[in-house]
Every structure is written in structure tokens, then in C-alpha cells.
C-alpha positions as CSV (number, residue, x, y, z in Angstrom):
1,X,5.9,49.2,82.8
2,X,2.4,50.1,81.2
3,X,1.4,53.2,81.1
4,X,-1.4,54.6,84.5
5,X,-1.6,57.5,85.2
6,X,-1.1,58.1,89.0
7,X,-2.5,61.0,91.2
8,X,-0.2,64.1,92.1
9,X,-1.0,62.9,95.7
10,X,0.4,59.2,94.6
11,X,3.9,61.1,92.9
12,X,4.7,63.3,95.3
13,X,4.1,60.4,98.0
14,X,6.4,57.6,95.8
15,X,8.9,60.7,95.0
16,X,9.3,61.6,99.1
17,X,9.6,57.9,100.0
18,X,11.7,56.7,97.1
19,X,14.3,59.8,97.9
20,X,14.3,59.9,101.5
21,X,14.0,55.3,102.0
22,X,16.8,54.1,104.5
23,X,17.9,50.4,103.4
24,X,17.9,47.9,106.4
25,X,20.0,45.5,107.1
26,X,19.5,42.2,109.5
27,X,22.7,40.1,110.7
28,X,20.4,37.1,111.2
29,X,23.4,35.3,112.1
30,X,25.0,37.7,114.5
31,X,24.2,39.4,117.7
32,X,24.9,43.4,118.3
33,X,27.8,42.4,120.6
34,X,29.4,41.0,118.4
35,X,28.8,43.0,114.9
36,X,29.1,46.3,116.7
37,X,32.8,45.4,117.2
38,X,32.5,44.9,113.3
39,X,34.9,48.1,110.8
40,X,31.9,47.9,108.6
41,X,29.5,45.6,106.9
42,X,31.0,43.4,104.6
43,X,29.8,40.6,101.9
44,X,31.2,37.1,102.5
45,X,33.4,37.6,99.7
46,X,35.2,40.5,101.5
47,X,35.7,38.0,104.5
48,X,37.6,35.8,102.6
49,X,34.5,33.3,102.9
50,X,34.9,30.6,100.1
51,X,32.8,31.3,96.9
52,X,29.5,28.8,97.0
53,X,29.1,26.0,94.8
54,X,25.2,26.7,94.2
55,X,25.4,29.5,91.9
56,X,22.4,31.6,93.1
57,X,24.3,31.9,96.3
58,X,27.2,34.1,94.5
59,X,25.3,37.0,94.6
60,X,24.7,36.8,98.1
61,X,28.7,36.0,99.0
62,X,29.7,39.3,96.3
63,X,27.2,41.7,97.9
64,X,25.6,43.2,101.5
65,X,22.0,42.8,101.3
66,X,19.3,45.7,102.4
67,X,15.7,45.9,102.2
68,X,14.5,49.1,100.6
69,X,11.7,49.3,103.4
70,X,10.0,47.2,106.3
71,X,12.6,45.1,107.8
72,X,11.1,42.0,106.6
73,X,13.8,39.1,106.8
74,X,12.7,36.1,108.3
75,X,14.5,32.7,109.1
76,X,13.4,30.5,112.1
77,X,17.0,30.0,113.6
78,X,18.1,33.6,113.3
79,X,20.4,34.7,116.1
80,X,20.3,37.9,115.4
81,X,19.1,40.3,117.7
82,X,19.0,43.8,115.8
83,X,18.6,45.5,112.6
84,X,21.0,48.8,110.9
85,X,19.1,52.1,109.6
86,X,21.5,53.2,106.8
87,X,21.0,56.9,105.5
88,X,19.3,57.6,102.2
89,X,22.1,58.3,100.4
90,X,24.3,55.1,101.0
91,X,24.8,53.6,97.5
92,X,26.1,56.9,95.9
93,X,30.3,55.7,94.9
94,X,29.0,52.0,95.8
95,X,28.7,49.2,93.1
96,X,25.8,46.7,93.4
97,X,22.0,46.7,92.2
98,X,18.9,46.8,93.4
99,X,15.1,45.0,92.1
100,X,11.7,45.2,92.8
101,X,11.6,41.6,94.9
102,X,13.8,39.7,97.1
103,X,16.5,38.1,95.1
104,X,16.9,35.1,97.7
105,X,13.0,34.3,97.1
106,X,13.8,33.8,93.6
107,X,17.6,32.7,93.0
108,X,17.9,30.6,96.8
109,X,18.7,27.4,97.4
110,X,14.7,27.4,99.0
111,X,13.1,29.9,96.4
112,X,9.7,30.8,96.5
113,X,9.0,33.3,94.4
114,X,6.2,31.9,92.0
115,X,5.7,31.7,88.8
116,X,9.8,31.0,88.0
117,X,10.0,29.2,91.7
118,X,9.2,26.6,94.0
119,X,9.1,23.4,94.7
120,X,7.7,22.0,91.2
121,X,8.1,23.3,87.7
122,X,10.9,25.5,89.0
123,X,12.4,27.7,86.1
124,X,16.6,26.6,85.7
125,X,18.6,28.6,87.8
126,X,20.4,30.5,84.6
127,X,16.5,31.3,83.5
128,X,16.2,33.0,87.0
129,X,19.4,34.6,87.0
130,X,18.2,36.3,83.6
131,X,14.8,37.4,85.3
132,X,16.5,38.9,88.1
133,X,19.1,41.0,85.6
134,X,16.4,42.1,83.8
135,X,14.2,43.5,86.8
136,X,17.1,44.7,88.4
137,X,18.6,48.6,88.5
138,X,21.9,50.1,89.2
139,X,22.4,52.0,91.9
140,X,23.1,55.6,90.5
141,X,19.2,55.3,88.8
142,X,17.3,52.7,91.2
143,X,15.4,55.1,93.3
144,X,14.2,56.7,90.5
145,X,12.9,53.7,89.4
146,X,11.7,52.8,92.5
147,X,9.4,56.5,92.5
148,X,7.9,55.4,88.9
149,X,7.4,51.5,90.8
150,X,5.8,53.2,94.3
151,X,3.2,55.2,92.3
152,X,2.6,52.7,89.5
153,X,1.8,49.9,92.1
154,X,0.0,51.9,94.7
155,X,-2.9,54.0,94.9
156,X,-1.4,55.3,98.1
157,X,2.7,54.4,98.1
158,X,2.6,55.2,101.8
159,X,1.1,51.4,102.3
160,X,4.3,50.2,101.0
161,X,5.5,50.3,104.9
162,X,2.9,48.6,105.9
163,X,4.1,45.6,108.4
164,X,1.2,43.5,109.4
165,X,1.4,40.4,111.1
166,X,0.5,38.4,108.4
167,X,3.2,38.8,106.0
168,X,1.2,37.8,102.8
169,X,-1.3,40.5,103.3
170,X,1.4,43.3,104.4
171,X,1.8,46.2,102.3
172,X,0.0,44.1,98.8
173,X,0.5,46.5,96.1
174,X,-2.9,47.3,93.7
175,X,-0.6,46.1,90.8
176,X,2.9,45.2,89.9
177,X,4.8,44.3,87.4
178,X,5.2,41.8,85.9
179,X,2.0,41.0,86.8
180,X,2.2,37.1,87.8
181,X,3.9,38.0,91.3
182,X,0.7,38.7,92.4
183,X,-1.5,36.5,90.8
184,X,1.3,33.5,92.5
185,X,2.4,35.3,95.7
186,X,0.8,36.9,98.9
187,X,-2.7,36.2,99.4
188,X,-3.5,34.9,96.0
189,X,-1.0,33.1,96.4
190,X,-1.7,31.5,99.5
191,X,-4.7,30.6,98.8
192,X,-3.8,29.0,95.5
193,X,-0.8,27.2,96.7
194,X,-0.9,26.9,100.8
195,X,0.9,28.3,103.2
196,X,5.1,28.7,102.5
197,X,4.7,27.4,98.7
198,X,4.7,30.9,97.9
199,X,6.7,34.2,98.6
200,X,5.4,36.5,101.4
201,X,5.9,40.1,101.0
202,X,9.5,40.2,100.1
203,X,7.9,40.0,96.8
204,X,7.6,43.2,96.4
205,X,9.4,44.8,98.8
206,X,12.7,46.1,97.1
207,X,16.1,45.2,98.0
208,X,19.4,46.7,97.3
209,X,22.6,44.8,96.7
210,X,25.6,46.9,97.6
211,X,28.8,45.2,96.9
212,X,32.4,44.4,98.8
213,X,31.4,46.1,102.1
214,X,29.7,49.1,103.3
215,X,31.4,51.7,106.0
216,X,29.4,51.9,109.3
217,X,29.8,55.4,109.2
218,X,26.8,55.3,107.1
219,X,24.3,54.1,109.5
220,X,22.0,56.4,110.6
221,X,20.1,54.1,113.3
222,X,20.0,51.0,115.4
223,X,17.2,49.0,116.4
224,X,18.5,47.0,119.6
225,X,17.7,45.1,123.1
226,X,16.9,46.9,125.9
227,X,19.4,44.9,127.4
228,X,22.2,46.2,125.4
229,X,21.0,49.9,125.2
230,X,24.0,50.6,127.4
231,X,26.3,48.8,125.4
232,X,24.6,50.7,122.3
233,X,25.0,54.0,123.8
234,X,28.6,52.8,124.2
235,X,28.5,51.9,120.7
236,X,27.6,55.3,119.5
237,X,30.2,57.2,121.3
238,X,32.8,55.4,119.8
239,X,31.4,55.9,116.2
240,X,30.9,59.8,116.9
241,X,34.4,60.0,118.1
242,X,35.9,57.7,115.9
243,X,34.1,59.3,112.5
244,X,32.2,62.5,113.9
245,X,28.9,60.7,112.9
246,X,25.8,60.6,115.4
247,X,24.0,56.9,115.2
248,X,20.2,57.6,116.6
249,X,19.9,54.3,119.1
250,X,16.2,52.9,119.4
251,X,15.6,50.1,121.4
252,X,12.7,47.2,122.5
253,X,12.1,44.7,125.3
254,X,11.4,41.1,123.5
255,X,8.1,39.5,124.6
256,X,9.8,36.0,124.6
257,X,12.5,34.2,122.8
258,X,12.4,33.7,119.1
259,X,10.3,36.7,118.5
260,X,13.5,38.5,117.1
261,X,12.9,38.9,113.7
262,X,8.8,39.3,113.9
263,X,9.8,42.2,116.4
264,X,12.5,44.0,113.9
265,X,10.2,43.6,111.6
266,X,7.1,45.4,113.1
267,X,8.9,47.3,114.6
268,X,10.5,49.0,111.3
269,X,7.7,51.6,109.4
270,X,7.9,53.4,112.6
271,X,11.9,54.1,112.6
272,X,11.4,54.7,109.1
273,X,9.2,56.9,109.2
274,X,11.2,58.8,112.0
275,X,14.6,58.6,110.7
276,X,13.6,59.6,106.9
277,X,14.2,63.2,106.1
278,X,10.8,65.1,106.3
């Protein structure tokens, strides 16, 4: 990473958020009824799901995915209906990774993530797989990597929670690295490319790959229905008694149906910012 010399303001901002970030996760494909009767979050591979033939799939079946910020999954036929707040601290024992960029938006069976992506010209998938190793971190040094990435790419890290509407222009760093994602991505990208030739702002928001499965004794908060706040509070009870752990329970009332994951998603600086440590 070239050297810049950030502000104090701009460290001690990327050092609080890097140390104190909660990594969300969204069962897209899975309702709270049905995952809260789940033992813990578990990778496809755990489930004794067969292992995919397209090989930028296997890192999705070996690990649970989490976004290292806003909760900014998006898929049109998405069932799910809620997102997991898991504490700061969940990776430490846990094997797995973490990069600076959604790995799905560049090793997928749709990528997106320009230069190495798309459509046309798309790098070979073992080229991508070696660009996503060499950006990635393990977890026992990642957030500290992350701190040195926040105040590197922002003049202000705190707009790395930023969750606007339009996804291209949400939380645009001043600079990254390497330096292409934004030149081919977000709103140079769009405008160079069109709309969904491009990635969106999972290209830079981080994400962590925990692998095998992940305890839900870990998660700090829900983001549910207000039709199944009940069944939440329910929920919670049963995890306090069960592993003496409190689950903070937040909850929304959808405008209409299909706005799920655009809810989740806007919804998520703001549990963020209430459930990180102060």
C-alpha cells in the first residue's frame, strides 16, 4: 500500500472501527423461522452439501461469509428476511480469511468486479483466484490490516458505513488499492460501463470468510420482522438460557414485499453503530 500520511483524526477513527466492526451475515435463502432453529451457522461443506463443480464456488461451500460493515448483500430472489450482528471478536480460534472486496464479485459464477471481471475479457478463474489470495488476510492480523486500509482510503473512515440508496455511490473511498477498482467500479464505473457491468459497493466493503461453522453464541444482534419480534424475543431466551449470552433483538416493518434486502441493508450503519463497543 503506498505510503499517505493520514490524519490522527483519520487513525484513531480506522483504529475504533476496525477494532470494534461486527461482521454481518444474510441467510438470503432462509427465513428467521427457520435459521433461528439452526445450532450455529454453518458453511455448505459442514452440511454435507456436495462440493461445486465451478471452482470459484468452493470457497463459498468451505466458508460462512460476513461483511465487515453495511449489510450490503443483494440478490433479487432472496427469501431471506433478516440479518445476524456477530461480536467484534468472532474470528479469534476460527480459520478462514478476510479481503478488501467481495470475493463473490470477483470469483462468482456472475462476477463483476472489473478490471479482472465481467462479461468480456474476464481474467481465467485461476488468475482470479491468485488476486483474491494475494489481497486477502488471515484472520489473527485482518483488522489490523483493515485500520491501515480505513485510514489509507478515507479522509474520514467513518463514511465507510455509509448506506445510500444508490449502491455505487455508497461509502466510495477517496482511494484504494489497487487502484483500478475504482477507476472500473462504483460511479466511474457506471458511467464507463452501464448499469450492473460493474461491481457496486461490495467493492470495497470487506468481507470475512470464517470457515466450517460459526457458534450462535457469538451473535451479538438480530435485525428482524416486526412480525416475528415475538418469536425473536422467544428466540433470545432460549439462547440466554441455553449459553448465558444476551442477543440485542432490533426489529422493522417492511414497506412492501421484495424490499428485504434494500431494508437490511439501510438499515445496518445504524445497528452498527449501536452495537460496536464505544
Amino acid at each position: 500500500m503506498p505510503t499517505r500520511r493520514p490524519s490522527p483524526a483519520a487513525i484513531a477513527a480506522a483504529n475504533g472501527l476496525a477494532n470494534g466492526m461486527l461482521l454481518v451475515h444474510f441467510p438470503a435463502g432462509s427465513r428467521f423461522e427457520e435459521w433461528s432453529e439452526w445450532p450455529a451457522l454453518q458453511s455448505p461443506a459442514r452440511l454435507g452439501r456436495p462440493k461445486p463443480r465451478h471452482g470459484g464456488r468452493r470457497i463459498e461451500w468451505e466458508h460462512v461469509h460476513f461483511f465487515a460493515g453495511p449489510c450490503c448483500y443483494l440478490k433479487p430472489d432472496a427469501r431471506g428476511d433478516a440479518a445476524l450482528y456477530v461480536r467484534e471478536d468472532p474470528e479469534a480460534g476460527d480459520a478462514g480469511n478476510a479481503s478488501p472486496f467481495d470475493s463473490g464479485a470477483l470469483i462468482g459464477e456472475r462476477p463483476r468486479l472489473l478490471p479482472w471481471a465481467g462479461r468480456r475479457r474476464a481474467s481465467p478463474l485461476r488468475a482470479r483466484l491468485a488476486i483474491l489470495a494475494r489481497h486477502s488476510k488471515p484472520l489473527d492480523t485482518w483488522r489490523a490490516a483493515f485500520a491501515r486500509w480505513l485510514a489509507f482510503a478515507y479522509t474520514d473512515p467513518n463514511r465507510y458505513l455509509e448506506a445510500q440508496s444508490d449502491r455505487y455511490a455508497a461509502g466510495v473511498p477517496n482511494r484504494t488499492q489497487p487502484i483500478s477498482i475504482l477507476r472500473n467500479n462504483g460511479v466511474e464505473g457506471r458511467r464507463r460501463y452501464g448499469e450492473s457491468n460493474c461491481a457496486d459497493r461490495r467493492a470495497w466493503t470487506w468481507e470475512v470468510r470464517i470457515r466450517g461453522a460459526l457458534p450462535l453464541a457469538r451473535v451479538r444482534a438480530i435485525d428482524v420482522p416486526r412480525a416475528r419480534l415475538r418469536k425473536a424475543l422467544d428466540w433470545r431466551k432460549r439462547v440466554r438460557a441455553l449459553q448465558k449470552h444476551v442477543v440485542n433483538v432490533h426489529s422493522y416493518a417492511p414497506r412492501f414485499d421484495g424490499a428485504t434486502p434494500d431494508l437490511l441493508y439501510a438499515r445496518s450503519p445504524d445497528i452498527l453503530r449501536a452495537e460496536m463497543p464505544q
